[in-house]
N, C-alpha and C positions, 0 to 999 in steps of 0.2 A: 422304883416301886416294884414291888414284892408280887406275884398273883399266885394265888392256892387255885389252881387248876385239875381238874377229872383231866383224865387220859386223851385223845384227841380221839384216838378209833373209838372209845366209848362215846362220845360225843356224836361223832357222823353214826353210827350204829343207829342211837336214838331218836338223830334224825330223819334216818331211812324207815327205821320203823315204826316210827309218828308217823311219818307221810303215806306209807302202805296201810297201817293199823294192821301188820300182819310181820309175824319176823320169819315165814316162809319167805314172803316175796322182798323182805329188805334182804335176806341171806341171799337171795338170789339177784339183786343189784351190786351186792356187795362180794359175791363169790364167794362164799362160806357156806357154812352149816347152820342150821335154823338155831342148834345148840350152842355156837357159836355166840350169833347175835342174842341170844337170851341172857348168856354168860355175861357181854361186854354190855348189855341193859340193869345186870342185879347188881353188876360192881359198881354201875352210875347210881343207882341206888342208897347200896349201903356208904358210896363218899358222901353224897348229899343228905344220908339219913331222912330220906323221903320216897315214897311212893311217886312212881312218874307211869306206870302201865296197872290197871285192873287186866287182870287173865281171867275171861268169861269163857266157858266149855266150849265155845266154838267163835269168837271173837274178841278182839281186842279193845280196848279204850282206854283215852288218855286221862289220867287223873287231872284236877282243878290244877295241882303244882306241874304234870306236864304241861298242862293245856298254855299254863302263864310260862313256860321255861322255854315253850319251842320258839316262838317270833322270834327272841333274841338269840337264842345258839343258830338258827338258820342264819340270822344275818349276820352272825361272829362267822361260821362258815364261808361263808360267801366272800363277804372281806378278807380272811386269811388267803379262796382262793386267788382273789384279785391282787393281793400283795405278793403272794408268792409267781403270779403271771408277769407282773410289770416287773420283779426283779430277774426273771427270766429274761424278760423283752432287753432289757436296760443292762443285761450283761453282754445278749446276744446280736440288740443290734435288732433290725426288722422292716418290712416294706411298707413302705409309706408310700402309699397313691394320692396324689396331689390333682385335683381334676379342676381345671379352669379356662376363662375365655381365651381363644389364643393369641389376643394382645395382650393383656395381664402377663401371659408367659414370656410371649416373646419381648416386651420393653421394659418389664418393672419386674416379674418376677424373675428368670434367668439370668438377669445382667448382676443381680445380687447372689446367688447361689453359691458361690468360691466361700465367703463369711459361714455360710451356714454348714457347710460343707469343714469346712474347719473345726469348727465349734463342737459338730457332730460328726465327729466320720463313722460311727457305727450304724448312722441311719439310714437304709436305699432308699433314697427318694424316686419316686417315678412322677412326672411329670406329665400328664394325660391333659391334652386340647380339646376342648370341647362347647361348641354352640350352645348344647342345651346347660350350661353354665350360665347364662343370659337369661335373665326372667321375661317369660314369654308372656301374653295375657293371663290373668288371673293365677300364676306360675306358682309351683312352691317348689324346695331345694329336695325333697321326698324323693323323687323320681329317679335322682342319679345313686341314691340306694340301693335301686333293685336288684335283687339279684347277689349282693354281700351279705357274704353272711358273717356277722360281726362278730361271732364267736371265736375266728378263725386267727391267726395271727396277723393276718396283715391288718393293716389300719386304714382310712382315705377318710380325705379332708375337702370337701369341696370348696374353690374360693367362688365366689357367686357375685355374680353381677346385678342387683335389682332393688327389689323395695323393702328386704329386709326380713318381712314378713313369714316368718318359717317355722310354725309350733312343732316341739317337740324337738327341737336343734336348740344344741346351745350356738347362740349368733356373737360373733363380736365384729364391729361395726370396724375397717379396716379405714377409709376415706372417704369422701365425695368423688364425684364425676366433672366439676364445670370443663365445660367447653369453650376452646377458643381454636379462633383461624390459623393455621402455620401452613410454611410455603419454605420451600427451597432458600437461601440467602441471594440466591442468582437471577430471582425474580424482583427483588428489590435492587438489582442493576440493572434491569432490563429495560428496552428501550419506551416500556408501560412502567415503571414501578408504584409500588403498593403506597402512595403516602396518605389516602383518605380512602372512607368505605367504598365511596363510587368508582374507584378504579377499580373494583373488581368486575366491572362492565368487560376489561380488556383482558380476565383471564379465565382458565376454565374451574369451576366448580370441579371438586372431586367428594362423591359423597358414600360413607361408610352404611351401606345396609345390614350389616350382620345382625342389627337389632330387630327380632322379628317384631317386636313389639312397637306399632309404627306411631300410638300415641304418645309413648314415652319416648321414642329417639328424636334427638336433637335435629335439627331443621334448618337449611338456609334461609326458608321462609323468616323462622324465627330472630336468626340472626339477624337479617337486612332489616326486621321491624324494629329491637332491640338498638339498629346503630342509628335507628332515623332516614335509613332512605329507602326511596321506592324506585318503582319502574322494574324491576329486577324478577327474572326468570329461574326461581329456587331451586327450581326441580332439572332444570338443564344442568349440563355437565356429564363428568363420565362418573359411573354409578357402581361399586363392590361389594361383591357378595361376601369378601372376608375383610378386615378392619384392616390386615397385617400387608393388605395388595394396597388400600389407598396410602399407607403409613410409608411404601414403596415410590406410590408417585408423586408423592409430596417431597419426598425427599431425592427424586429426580428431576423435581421441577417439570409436573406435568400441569399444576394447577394446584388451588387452595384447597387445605381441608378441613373441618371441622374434627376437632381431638380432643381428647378426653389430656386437660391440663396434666394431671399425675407421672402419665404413661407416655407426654412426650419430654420433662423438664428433660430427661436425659439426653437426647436428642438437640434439643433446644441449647444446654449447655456446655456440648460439644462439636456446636457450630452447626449440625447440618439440618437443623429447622429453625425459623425465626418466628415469632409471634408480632406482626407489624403493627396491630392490632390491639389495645388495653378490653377490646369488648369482652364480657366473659358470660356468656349465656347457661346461667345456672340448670341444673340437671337434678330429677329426684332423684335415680338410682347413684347406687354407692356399690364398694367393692365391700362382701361379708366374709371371715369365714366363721361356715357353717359344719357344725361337729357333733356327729350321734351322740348324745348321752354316752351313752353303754363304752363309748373308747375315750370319751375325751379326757381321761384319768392318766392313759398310756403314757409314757414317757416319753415317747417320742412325738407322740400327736402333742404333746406340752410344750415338746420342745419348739414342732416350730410355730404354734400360735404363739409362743412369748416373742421370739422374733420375727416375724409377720409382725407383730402387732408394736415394736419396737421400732422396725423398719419404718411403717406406717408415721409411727411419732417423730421420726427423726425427719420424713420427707416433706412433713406437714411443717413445723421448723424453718425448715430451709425455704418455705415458699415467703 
């Protein structure tokens, strides 16, 4: 397809000087001469053979055909500039801050990274841990914002831990949380092993606190009601302030933990946790990512919500 196009500097001209109603101060965004901008205003004129400015003795106004002409050359503008940014980005490559829980990091997201890394070698991903990635009471994803300024080249992509809930983000919904108990394989030889809920009378509880949010996080209480037995003291055991220390002593065989199913299959299927257990104590929070409006067009923020969210469907599959 063919397009009869006016000149491009007449075009932005117009629209510096619609938006001033002055072609003093559009010359003066544009670093010219006020004659200038009048010139590259009369030549958009006579291509269009219409009137787009009334010249009043001491003010400007836009005619009814400028007044209908500008919405859409601003947003033609705007578009060409975001096309000509992301073929920038997408030739040059660009930093990608990647901000999330640091279990997400450390068991599901970097054991994948080599693939992605592949696929894109022009992208610097940064890799940023962070608690407030975890929805706190009444939580939105807003907060780890502050402070970007998304004009800027780099991009960041938060993965978020919680209820989803995030206006003014595009969200796409990565997986669930359920929870189940896993333990060492050397506790199922031990001279206790694990073959019914009630043995866990003989070993210690290990419980993951990094959830500040203590209505939402999963519960021993919850479990022992879930498998049918009582008598049992939830809250005993040894207690961590990061996820990434109990996921530690579960896998030294300090005691049992409750884990987010996802985030240990790998684990699990390379022998060093066992799940003894079918109980699976479902969970509201799920894993998002959550992406500004304003970048998620980038090529590289595309890039890696398609695989995230690829990854996501393959691990879901496998369960």
């Amino acid at each position: 397809m063919s397009y009869r196009l006016p000149p491009l500097n007449a075009l932005r001209a117009f629209e510096v000087a619609a938006r001033h109603l002055s072609f003093k101060k559009a010359a003066g965004e544009l670093s010219v001469t006020p004659t200038a901008v009048s010139h590259q205003i009369k030549s958009l004129e006579e291509f269009l053979d219409l009137p787009l400015f009334r010249r009043l003795p001491r003010a400007l106004e836009l005619t009814a055909q400028g007044q209908a002409m500008l919405p859409k050359v601003r947003e033609g503008l705007e578009c060409f500039a975001v096309a000509v940014e992301n073929a920038h980005e997408h030739a040059a490559g660009g930093r990608l801050l990647v901000v999330c829980p640091s279990s997400f990091a450390t068991r599901w997201l970097v054991p994948r990274l080599r693939c992605f890394n592949l696929a894109q070698p022009g992208v610097n991903l940064h890799i940023i841990r962070s608690r407030d990635a975890i929805d706190a009471e009444q939580s939105l994803a807003a907060p780890l914002f502050d402070g970007v300024d998304l004009r800027e080249e780099d991009s960041q992509v938060v993965i978020r831990f919680g209820n989803g809930g995030y206006p003014g983000f595009r969200v796409d919904r990565m997986f669930g949380s359920d929870y189940i108990a896993v333990c060492s394989p050397k506790l199922m030889q031990s001279a206790t092993p694990l073959r019914e809920p009630a043995d866990l009378r003989f070993q210690v509880l290990l419980h993951d606190d990094s959830m500040t949010n203590e209505p939402a996080r999963p519960s021993w209480e919850e479990w022992f009601r879930l498998a049918g037995v009582s008598g049992f003291d939830g809250s005993a055991g040894t207690h961590f302030s990061d996820s990434g220390l109990a996921f530690v002593a579960a896998v030294d065989g300090l005691g049992v933990a409750l884990a987010p199913k996802p985030l240990v299959a790998t684990a699990i299927a390379q022998g060093q946790l066992v799940a003894p257990f079918d109980i699976v104590l479902e969970q509201q929070y799920a894993y998002y990512i959550v992406t500004p409006e304003a970048i998620a067009g980038r090529p590289a923020v595309q890039a890696l919500r398609h695989w995230l969210l690829e990854e996501a469907r393959a691990e879901e599959s496998r369960r």
